[in-house]
C-alpha positions in Angstrom: 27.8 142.4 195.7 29.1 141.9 199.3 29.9 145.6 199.4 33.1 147.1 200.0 35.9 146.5 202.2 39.5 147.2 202.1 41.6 144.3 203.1 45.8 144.0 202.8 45.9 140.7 201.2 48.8 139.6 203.1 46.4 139.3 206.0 43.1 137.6 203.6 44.2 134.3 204.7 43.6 131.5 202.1 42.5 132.0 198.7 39.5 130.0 199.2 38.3 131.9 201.9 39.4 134.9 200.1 36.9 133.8 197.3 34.0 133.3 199.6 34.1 136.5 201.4 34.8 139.0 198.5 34.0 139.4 194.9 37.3 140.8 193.5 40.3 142.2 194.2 41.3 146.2 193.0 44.5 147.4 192.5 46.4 149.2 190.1 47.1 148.6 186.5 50.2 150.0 186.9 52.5 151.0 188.9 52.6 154.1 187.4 51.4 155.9 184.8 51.1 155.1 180.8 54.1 156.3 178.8 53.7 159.4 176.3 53.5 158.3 172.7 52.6 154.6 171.4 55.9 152.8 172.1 54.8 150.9 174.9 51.9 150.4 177.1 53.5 150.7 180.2 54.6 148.2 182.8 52.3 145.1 183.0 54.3 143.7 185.9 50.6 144.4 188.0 48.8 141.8 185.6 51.4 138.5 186.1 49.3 136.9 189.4 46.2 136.6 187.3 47.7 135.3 183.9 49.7 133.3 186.2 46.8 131.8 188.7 44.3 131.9 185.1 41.2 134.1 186.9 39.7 136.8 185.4 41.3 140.1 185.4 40.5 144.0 183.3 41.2 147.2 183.7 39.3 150.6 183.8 40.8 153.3 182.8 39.4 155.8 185.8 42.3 157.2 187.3 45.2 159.4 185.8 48.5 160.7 187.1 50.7 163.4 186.0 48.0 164.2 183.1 48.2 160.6 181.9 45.6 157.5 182.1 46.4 155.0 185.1 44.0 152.0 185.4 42.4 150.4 188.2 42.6 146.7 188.0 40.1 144.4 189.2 40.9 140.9 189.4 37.9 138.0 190.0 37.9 134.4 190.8 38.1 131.5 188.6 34.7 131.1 186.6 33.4 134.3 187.8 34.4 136.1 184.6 30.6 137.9 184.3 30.4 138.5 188.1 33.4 140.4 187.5 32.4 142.3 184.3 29.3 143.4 186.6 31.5 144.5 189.2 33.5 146.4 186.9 30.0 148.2 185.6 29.3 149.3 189.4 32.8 150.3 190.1 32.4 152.6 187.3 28.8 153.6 188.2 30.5 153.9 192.4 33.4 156.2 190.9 30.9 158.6 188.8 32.3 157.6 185.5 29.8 157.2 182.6 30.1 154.2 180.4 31.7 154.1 177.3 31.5 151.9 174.5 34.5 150.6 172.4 36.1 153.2 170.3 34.2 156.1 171.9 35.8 159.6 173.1 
């Protein structure tokens, strides 16, 4: 990885440079947190630029606000989508939060 900077994206500059000089983007999931109960998911208004642009996007559930789950999104590049899965794993790893397989508690 080409370690960790914080940039405001409206002063990256072009995508393609963008994409040379950083391995994802991390934001938020949300902007807030997950509803109570299982009528919704919450707002997915955070996850329309990467269905839009088609790059790889996920979400780790490693932040919570006012006792409920609130994601942090990382979003990759076109054809990156394993690059991005192993950024994900050191994110995790960076934040102290032990990996959990699918379904466990």
């Amino acid at each position: 990885m080409k370690g960790v900077k914080f940039v405001d994206l409206k002063d990256a500059g072009d995508p393609v440079e963008l994409a040379a000089r950083y391995d994802a983007v991390i934001t938020l999931a949300a902007p807030g947190a997950a509803p109570i109960g299982l009528g919704s998911t919450g707002n997915p208004i955070f996850n329309v630029p990467a269905s839009l642009l088609g790059i790889p996007a996920l979400s780790l559930p490693l932040l919570s606000a006012e006792g409920l789950p609130l994601g942090l999104q990382l979003a990759g590049f076109a054809g990156e989508d394993a690059r991005l899965f192993a950024i994900a794993a050191a994110v995790s790893d960076l934040l102290g939060v032990a990996s959990r397989g699918a379904g466990a508690a």
